[in-house]
C-alpha positions in Angstrom: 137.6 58.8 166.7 135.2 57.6 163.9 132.1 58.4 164.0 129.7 55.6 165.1 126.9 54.6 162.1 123.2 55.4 162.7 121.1 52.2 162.7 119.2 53.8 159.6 122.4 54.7 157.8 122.2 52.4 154.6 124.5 50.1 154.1 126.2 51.1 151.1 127.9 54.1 153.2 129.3 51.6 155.2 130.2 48.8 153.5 130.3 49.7 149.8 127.9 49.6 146.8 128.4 46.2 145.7 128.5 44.3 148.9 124.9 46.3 150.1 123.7 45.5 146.6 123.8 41.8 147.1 122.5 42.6 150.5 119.7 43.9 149.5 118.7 41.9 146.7 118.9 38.9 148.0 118.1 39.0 151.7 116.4 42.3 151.9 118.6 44.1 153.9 119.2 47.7 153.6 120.7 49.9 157.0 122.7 49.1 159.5 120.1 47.9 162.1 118.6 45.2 159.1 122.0 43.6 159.4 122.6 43.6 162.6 119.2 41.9 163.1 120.2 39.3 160.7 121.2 37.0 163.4 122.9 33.4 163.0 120.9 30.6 162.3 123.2 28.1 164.4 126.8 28.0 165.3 129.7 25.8 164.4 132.1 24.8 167.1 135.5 25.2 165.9 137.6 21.3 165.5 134.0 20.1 165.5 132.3 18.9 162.1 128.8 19.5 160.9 127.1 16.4 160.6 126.2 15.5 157.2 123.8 12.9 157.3 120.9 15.7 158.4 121.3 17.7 155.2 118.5 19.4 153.6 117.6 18.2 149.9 117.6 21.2 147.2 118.2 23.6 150.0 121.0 26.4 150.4 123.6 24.9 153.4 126.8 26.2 155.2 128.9 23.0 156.6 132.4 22.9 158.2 133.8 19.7 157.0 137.2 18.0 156.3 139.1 16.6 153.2 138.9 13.0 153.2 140.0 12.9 149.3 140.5 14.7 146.5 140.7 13.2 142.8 141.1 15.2 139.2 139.7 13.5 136.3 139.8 14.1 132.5 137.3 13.5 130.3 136.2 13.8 126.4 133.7 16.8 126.2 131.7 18.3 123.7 133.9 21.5 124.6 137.0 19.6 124.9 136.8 16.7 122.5 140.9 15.8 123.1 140.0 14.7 126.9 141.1 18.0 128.2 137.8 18.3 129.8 138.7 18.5 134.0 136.5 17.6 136.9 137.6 17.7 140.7 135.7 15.5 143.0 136.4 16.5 146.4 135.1 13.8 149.5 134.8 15.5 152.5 134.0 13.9 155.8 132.2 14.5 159.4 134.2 11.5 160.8 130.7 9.4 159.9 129.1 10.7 157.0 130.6 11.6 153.7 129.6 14.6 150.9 130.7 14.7 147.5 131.9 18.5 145.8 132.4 18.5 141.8 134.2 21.6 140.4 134.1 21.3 136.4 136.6 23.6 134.1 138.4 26.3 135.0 136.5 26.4 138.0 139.1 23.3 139.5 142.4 25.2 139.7 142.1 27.2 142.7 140.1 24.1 145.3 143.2 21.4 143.3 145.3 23.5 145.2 143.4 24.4 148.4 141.8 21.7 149.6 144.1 19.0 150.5 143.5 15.7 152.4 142.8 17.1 156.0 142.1 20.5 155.1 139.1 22.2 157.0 137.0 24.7 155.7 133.3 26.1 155.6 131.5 25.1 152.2 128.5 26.7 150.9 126.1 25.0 148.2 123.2 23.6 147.3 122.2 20.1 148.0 121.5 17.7 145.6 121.6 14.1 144.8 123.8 12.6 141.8 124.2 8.5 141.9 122.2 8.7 144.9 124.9 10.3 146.8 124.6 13.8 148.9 126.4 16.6 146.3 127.4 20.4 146.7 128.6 21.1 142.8 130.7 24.1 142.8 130.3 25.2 146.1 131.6 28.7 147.4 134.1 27.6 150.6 136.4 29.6 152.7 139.3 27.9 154.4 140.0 27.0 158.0 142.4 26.1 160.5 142.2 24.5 163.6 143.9 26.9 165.8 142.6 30.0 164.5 145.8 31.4 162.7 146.9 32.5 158.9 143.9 31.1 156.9 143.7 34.6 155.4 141.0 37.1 156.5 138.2 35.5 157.1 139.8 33.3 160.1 140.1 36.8 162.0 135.9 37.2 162.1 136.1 33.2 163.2 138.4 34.1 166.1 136.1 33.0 169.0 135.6 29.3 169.2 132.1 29.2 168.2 132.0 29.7 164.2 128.4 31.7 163.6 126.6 30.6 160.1 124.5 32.9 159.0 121.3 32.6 156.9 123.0 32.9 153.5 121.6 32.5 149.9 124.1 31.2 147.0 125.0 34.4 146.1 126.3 35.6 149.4 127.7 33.1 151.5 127.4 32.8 155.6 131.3 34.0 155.6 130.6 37.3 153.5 128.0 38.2 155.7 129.8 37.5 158.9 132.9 39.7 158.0 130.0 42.4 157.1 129.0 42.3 160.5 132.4 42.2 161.6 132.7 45.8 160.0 129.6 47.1 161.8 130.9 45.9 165.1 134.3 47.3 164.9 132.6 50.4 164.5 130.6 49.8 167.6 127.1 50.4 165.5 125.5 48.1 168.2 126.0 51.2 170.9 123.5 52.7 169.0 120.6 50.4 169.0 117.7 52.0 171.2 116.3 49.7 173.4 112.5 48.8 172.9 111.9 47.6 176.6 111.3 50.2 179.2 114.4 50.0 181.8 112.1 48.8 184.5 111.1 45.9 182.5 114.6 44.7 181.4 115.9 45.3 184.7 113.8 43.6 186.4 113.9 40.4 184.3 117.7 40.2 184.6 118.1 41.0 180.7 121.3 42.2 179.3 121.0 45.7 177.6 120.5 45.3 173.7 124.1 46.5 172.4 125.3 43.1 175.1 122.7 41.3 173.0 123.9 42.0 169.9 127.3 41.0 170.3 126.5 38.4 172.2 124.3 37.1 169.3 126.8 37.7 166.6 130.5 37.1 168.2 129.7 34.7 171.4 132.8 33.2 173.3 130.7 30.8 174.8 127.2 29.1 174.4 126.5 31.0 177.8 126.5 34.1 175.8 124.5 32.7 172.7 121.5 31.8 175.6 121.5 34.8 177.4 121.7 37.1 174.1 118.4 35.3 172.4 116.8 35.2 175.7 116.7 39.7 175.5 116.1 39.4 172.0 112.9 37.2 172.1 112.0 39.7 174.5 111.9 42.7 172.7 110.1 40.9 170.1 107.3 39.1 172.2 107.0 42.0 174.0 106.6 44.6 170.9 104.3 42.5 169.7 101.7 42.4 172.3 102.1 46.1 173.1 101.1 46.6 169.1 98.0 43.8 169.9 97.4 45.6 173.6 97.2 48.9 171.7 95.0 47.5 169.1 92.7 46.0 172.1 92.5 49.1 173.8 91.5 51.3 171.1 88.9 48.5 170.3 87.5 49.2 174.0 87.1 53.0 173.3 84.8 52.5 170.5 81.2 52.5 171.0 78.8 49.8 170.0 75.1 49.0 170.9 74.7 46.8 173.5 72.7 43.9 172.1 70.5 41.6 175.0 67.9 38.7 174.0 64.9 38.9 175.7 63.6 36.8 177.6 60.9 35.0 176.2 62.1 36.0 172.7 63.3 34.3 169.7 66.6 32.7 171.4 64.2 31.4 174.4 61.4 29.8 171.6 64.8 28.4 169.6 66.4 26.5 172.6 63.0 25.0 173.8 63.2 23.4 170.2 66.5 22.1 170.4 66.4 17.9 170.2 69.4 17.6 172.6 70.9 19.7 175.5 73.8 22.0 175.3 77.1 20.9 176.1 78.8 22.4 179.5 81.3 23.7 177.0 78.7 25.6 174.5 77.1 27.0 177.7 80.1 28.4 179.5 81.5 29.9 175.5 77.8 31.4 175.5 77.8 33.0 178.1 81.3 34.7 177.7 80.1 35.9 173.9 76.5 37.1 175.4 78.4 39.3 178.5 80.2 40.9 175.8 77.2 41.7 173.8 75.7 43.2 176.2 78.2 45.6 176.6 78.7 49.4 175.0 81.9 48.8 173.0 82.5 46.0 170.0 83.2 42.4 171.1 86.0 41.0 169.2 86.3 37.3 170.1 87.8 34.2 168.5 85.9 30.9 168.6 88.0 28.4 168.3 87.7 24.3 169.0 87.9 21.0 168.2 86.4 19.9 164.9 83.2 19.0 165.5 82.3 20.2 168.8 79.3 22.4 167.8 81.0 26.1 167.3 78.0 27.1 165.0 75.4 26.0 167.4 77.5 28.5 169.5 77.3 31.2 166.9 73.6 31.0 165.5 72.4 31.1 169.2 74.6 35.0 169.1 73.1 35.6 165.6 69.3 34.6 167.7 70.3 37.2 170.6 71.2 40.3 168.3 68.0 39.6 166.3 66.3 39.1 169.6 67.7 42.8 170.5 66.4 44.2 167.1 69.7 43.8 165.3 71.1 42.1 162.4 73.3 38.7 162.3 75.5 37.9 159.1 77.8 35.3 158.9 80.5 35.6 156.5 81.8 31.8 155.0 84.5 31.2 152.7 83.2 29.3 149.8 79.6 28.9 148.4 79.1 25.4 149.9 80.1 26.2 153.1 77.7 29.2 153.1 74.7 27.1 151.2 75.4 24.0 153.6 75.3 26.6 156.5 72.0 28.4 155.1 70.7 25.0 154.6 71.1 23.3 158.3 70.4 26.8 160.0 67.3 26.7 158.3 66.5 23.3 159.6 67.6 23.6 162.9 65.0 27.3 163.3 62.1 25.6 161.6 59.4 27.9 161.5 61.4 30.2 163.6 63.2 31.1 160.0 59.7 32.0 158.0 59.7 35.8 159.1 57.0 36.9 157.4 55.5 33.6 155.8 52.2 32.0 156.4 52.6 29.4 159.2 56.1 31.0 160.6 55.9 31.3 164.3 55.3 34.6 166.0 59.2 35.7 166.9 60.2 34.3 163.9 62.6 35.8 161.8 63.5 35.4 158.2 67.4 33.8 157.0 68.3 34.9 153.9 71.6 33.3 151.4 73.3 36.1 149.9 76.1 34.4 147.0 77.8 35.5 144.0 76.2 33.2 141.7 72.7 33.8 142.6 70.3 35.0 140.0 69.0 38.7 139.8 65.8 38.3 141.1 66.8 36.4 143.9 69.3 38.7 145.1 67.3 41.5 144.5 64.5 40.0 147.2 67.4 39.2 149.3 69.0 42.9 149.3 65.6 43.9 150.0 65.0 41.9 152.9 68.2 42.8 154.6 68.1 46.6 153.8 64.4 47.0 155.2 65.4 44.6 158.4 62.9 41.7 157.6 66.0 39.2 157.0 67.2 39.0 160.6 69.9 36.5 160.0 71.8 36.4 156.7 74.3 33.7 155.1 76.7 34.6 152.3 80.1 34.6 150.9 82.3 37.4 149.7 79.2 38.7 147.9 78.1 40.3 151.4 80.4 42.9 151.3 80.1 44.5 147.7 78.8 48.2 147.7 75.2 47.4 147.1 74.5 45.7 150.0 72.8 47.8 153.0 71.9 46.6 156.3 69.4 47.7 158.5 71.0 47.3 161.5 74.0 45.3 161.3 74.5 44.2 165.2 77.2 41.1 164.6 79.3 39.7 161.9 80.3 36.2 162.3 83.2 35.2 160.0 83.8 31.6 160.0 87.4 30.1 158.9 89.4 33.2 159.4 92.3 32.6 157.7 90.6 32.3 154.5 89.5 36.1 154.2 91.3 38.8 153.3 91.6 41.9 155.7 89.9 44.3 153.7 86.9 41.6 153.5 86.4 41.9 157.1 87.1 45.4 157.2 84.6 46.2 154.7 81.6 43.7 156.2 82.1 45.5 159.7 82.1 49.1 157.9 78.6 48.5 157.2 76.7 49.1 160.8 75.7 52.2 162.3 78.3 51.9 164.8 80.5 49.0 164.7 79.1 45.8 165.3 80.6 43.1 167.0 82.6 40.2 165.7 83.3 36.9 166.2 85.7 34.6 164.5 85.5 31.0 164.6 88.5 28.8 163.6 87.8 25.6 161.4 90.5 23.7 163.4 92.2 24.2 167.1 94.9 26.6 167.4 97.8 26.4 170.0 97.5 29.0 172.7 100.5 30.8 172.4 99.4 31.2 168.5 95.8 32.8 169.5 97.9 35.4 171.4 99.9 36.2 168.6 98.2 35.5 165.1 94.7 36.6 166.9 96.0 38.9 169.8 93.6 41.5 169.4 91.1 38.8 169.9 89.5 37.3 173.3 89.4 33.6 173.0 86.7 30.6 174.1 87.6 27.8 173.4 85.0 24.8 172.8 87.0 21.4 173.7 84.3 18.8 174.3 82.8 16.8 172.0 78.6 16.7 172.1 77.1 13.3 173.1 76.8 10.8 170.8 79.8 11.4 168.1 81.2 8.3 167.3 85.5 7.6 167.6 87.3 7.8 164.3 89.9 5.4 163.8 92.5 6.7 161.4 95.0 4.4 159.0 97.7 5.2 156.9 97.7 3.0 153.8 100.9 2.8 152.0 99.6 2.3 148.5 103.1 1.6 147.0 104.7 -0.7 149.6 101.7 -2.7 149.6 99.0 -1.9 147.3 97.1 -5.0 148.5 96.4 -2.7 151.6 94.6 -0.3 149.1 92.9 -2.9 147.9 91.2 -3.8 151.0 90.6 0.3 151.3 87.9 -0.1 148.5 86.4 -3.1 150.2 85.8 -0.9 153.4 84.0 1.7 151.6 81.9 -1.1 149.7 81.1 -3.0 153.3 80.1 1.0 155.0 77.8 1.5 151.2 76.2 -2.2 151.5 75.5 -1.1 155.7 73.2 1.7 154.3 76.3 4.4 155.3 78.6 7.0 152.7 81.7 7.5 152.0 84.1 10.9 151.1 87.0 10.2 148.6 89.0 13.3 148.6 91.9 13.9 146.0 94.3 16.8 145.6 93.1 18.3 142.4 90.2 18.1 140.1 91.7 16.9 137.1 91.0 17.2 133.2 93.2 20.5 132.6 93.9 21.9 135.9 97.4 22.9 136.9 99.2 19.3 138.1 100.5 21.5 141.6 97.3 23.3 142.5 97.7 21.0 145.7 100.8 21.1 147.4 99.4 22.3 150.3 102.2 23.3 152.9 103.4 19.6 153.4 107.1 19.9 154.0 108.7 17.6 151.7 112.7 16.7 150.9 113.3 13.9 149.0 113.6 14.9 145.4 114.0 11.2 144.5 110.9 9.9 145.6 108.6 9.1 142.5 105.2 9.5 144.5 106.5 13.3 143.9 107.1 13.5 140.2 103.8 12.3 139.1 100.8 15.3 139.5 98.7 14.5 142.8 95.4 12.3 141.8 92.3 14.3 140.7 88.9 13.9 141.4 87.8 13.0 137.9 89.9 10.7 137.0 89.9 8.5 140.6 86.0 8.8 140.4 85.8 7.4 136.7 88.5 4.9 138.0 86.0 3.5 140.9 82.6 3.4 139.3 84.4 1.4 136.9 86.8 -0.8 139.2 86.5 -1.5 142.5 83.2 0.6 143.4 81.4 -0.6 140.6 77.6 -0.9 141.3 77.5 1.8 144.1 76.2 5.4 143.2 79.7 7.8 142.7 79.4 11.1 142.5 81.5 14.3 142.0 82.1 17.5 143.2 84.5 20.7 143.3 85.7 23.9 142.7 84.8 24.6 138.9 81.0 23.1 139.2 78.5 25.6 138.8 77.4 26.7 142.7 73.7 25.1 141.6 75.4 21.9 140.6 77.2 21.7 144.0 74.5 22.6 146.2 72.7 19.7 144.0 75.1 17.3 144.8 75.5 17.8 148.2 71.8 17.3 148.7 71.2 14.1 147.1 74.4 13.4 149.0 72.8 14.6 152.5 69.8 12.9 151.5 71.5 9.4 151.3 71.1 9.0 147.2 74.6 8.6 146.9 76.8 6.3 148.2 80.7 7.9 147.3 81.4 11.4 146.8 84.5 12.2 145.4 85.7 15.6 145.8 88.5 18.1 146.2 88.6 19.8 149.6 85.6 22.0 149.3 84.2 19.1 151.6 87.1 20.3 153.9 85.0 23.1 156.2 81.3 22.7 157.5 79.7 20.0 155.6 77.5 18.2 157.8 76.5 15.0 157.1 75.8 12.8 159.8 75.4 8.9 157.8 78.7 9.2 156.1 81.4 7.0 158.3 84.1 6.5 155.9 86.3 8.8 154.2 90.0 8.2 151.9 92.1 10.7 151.0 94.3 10.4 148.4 97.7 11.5 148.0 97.5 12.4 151.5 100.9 13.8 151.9 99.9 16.3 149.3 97.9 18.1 152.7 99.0 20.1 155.7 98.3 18.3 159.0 95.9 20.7 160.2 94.2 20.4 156.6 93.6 16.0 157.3 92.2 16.6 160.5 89.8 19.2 159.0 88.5 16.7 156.6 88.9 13.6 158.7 86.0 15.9 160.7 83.7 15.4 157.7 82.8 11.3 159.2 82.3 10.4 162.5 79.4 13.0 163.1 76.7 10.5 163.4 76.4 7.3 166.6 78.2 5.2 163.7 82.1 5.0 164.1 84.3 6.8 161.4 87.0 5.5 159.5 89.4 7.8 158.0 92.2 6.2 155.3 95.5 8.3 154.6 96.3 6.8 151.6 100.4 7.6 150.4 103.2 6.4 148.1 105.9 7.8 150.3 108.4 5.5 151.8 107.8 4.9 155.1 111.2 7.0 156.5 110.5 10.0 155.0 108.8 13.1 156.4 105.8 12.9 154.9 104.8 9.3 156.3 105.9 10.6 159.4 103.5 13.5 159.4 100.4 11.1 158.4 101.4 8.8 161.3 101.3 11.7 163.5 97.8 12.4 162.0 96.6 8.7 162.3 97.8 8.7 165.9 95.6 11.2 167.7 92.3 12.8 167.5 93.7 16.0 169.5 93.5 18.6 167.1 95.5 21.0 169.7 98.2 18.2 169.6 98.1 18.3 165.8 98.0 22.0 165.3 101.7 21.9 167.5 103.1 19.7 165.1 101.5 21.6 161.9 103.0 24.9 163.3 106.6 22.8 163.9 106.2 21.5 160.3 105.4 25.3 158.6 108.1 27.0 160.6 105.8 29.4 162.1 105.0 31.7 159.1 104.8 35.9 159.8 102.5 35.6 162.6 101.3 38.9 161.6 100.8 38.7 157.9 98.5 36.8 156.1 100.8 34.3 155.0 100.1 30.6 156.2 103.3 29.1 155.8 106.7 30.0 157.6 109.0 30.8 154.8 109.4 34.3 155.8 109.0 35.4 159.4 109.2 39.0 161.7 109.9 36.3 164.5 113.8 35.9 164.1 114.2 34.3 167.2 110.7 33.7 169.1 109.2 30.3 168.7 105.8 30.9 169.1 105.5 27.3 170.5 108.9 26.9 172.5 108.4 30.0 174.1 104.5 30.1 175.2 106.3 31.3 178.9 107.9 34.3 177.5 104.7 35.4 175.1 102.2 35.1 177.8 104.2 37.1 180.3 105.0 39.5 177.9 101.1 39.7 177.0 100.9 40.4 180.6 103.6 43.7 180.8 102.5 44.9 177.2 98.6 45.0 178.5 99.8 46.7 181.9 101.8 49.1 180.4 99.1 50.4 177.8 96.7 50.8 180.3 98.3 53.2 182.0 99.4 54.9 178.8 98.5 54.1 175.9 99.8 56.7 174.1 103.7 55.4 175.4 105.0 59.2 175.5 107.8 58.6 177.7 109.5 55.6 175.7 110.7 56.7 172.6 112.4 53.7 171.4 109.5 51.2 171.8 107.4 54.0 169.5 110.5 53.1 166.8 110.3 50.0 167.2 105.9 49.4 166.7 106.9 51.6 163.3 109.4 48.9 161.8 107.1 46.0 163.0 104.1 48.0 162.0 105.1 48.4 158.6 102.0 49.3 156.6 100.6 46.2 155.2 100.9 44.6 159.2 99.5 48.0 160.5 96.4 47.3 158.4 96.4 43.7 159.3 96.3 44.4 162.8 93.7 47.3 162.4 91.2 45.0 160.6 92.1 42.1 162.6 
């Protein structure tokens, strides 16, 4: 008997050097297990067609279609000037839609042959449009017959009814890779897969073993077997990834920290007896979950997360008041340098003389709140450093800049990081490095996140959640204004933002780029878009300096414009934004800097330009910037695409709700998930093969459950050898870190 391949055993052993090669270079996979983890994408019922009308623009496809017709022209060519030059067009057909093949040159002998009127066969291209018609041009196809018999080799992996089609690049089609697994199966390599779950657990779930699984996954007979095979493997993979985020959460608990507890009648008590309006239910019950974990011996870890608007750094300067209250430290970590001025700015103004530590007329618990940016000048940061090294600044506010070397903290009690995503690991890492022990942390989200993807993305993380809005925000009402169907409509855009400027209110016009000599795709943010024939996509997206010139000229001529973004110096920003806070200008047009934190409370209208050029999460976070005062908002998507495609879709979804939970479901649909456990944001490459991290919330939370149970007991998972494996291939080391630092 042969002997049965090792999962780690490369491929080449097994199925020769060239056929590995293209394996590995183009999909990444290298030993037996990789492939056998390469599952199908979707299956293909044999006698039944794929149905062509859903195809993917500029993307790689497999189809099982028909000949309809198949015609060979000659032509005059450059190459063949006597009209020797040959082109096949082959019409295949679903029984509705139709698709077009062109093979050019030599290239037509073999399909003039093969694919006859009525002849079936998988086809393997790329999509793209020629006399605005669907086209695969010189497609790789394999040949098919309806019952299964002498259509040459490949027919014998295809002898099930159910036809599996792989993900597949151009240079190794679905069929290639099926007959690869094929190999691995005859050899019964499955056999050797060891199984993550403990035997209890799969047991007692009614799962199939994982060799089942496997086959089940790759050769079904029916759909019966497709279901029950994907239902183990989401298992193993929901389930290996809480026990890597339970592990993570326990070793978090073993750590020591200082407990931190506000007095009484300290600086938090003296803030909130200042405060102009009451807490919400919401802030209070989040408060109290963040200051019972304070007060304990071991580092809080907690994400903040909530809808736009509904007062998460209230929530997080009243945590920054109860460390200093306890004689600790408080810095809050922000993503850009007007985020972290605008924050220093409002924090300031919300204390009083609660922030002049140490200045004439500051109140007797006061403390002092420093900025701490890159741009700053020397003596300024040197006086800041000071203050935070000796302990006089309680509460600091900086970017990036807080983490560099040079910076020592008395006694660093909390680090508040707010927009998550937008730091790198090591940031964090370094910023919580810097306490005696380590201090706590807690991470606020700019907008909601589904709960199924706090359990993933921010597993290691507790979670509040802040859902209510405080009294006295005004409703938004959201349009979509398609600026080439009827640009009359954008017209009367401009005259809403003059009618808000002459009411004594402001207005944000935000563009995807800044303009002058900036890169024409610095925006293409994530929005999922197919229709290369669209000309809203061929132009660069609209930049702030040229709309802005546009409008003090045109249509917003007479009203005070001003701009801002990225490549300003930070003093010219932090300029701007003030006489913009202070009322002195009427329009700001800007890039989305504006997107996070930027508070200001008399502007009600806001356009966004080229709005398809943003992810949906993204709008909602700047449709956040109006609406913050009793005045209503008004929030404009302003798009050239036409109105069937994707894109308008996604901005009517936008337009429709306020519900940033709903939203960030249908952002997470749109970005196909993304590696939940690295850093990426959008989906194109994922360690979930088959968990949905929105479909299957059931199967994550209960596998949250078993992975927590299970490491409480033992943590160090002695007895289960195979679920050690599989934490090391999911754990690879850049995830290991990410997890660490999470």
């Amino acid at each position: 008997m042969d002997l049965v391949p090792a999962l780690d055993e490369p491929l080449k052993k097994v199925l020769g050097p060239p056929t590995a090669k293209a394996m590995a270079e183009h999909l990444g996979l290298h030993t037996v297990g990789d492939l056998l983890h390469h599952y199908p994408r979707r299956y293909e019922e044999r006698g039944q067609l794929t149905h062509l009308a859903d195809l993917p623009m500029d993307e790689h496809v497999t189809v099982v279609a028909q000949v309809a017709d198949a015609r060979l022209h000659t032509f005059a060519s450059a190459k063949a000037p006597r009209g020797k030059g040959q082109r096949l067009e082959v019409t295949l057909t679903d029984g509705n839609g139709r698709l077009q093949l062109v093979f050019f040159g030599s290239g037509v002998h073999k399909p003039h042959k093969e694919l006859l009127p009525g002849t079936r066969a998988m086809f393997s291209g790329k999509v793209s449009l020629f006399n605005r018609k669907l086209q695969l041009a010189h497609p790789a196809y394999e040949l098919l017959r309806a019952d299964g018999e002498g259509a040459g080799e490949a027919v014998e992996s295809w002898a099930g009814s159910l036809i599996p089609i792989y993900p597949a690049t151009a240079k190794l089609e679905s069929w290639k890779i099926g007959k690869a697994v094929q190999v691995l199966l005859d050899s019964r390599a499955e056999e050797e897969a060891l199984d993550p779950l403990p035997e209890s657990l799969r047991a007692g779930r009614g799962l199939v073993t994982l060799p089942e699984a496997l086959r089940g996954i790759h050769r079904p007979r029916t759909k019966a077997d497709i279901d029950t095979a994907r239902a183990r493997l989401k298992w193993d993979e929901a389930f290996v990834l809480q026990v890597a985020l339970a592990r993570r959460r326990h070793a978090d608990s073993q750590l020591a920290a200082t407990p931190r507890v506000p007095r009484e009648d300290g600086l938090l008590a003296a803030f909130d007896d200042r405060l102009p309006f009451t807490l919400t239910d919401g802030q209070r019950k989040v408060s109290k979950e963040i200051f019972d974990d304070l007060a304990t011996d071991h580092p809080m870890h907690r994400l903040l997360q909530g809808e736009v608007g509904s007062g998460k750094t209230m929530v997080a300067l009243r945590a920054m008041l109860a460390v200093v209250d306890a004689g600790g430290q408080a810095a809050m970590l922000a993503p850009t340098e007007v985020l972290a001025q605008q924050h220093h700015r409002s924090i300031v103004e919300m204390m009083g003389e609660l922030a002049e530590g140490g200045m004439l007329g500051g109140a007797a618990d006061a403390t002092k709140v420093v900025l701490l940016t890159g741009s700053m000048g020397a003596a300024a940061r040197r006086h800041a450093l000071l203050d935070l090294a000796t302990g006089e600044a309680g509460v600091v506010i900086g970017t990036h800049a807080l983490i560099e070397d040079k910076v020592q903290f008395h006694d660093l009690g909390l680090v508040v990081v707010d927009e998550q995503h937008r730091f790198g690991v090591e940031q964090r890492d370094a910023l919580r490095g810097k306490g005696k022990q380590p201090p706590h942390l807690l991470v606020m989200t700019a907008t909601p996140i589904p709960r199924t993807v706090a359990m993933t993305v921010f597993g290691d993380l507790e979670t509040s959640v802040l859902d209510q809005l405080p009294a006295g925000r005004s409703p938004i009402a959201s349009h979509v204004v398609p600026a080439a169907d009827k640009p009359h409509f954008l017209a009367r855009a401009w005259e809403r933002v003059r009618e808000e400027a002459e009411n004594g209110h402001q207005a944000y016009v935000v563009c995807p780029r800044i303009g002058d000599d900036d890169e024409p795709g610095t925006a293409k943010k994530g929005a999922a878009r197919k229709s290369a024939e669209d000309e809203a996509e061929k132009r660069p997206p609209l930049a702030v300096l040229e709309v802005a010139d546009q409008l003090a000229k045109g249509p917003l001529q007479g009203l005070a414009v001003e701009v801002l973004h990225g490549r300003m110096h930070p003093d010219d920003k932090d300029a701007v934004m003030r006489r913009f806070a202070a009322g002195d200008t009427d329009v700001l047009v800007a890039t989305t800097v504006i997107e996070v934190g930027v508070n200001v409370p008399n502007a009600t209208a806001m356009v966004i330009m080229d709005a398809d050029r943003f992810g949906v999460s993204q709008l909602h976070q700047l449709r956040g910037r109006v609406g913050r005062g009793s005045a209503p908002g008004l929030c404009l998507l302003v798009t050239e695409m036409p109105e069937a495609s994707p894109a308008r879709q996604r901005l009517g979804a936008v337009a429709a709700t306020l519900d940033g939970f709903e939203l960030s479901r249908i952002d997470l649909e749109q970005r196909r998930e993304g590696d939940v456990l690295g850093q990426a944001q959008s989906g194109a490459r994922s360690s979930l093969r088959v968990l949905a991290v929105i479909e299957d919330e059931e199967i994550i939370a209960e596998a949250r459950q078993e992975a927590t149970a299970l490491v409480t007991t033992t943590p160090d998972l002695t007895h289960l050898p195979a679920l050690h494996t599989a934490l090391d291939a999911l754990l690879d080391q850049e995830r290991e870190q990410y997890l660490e630092k999470g």
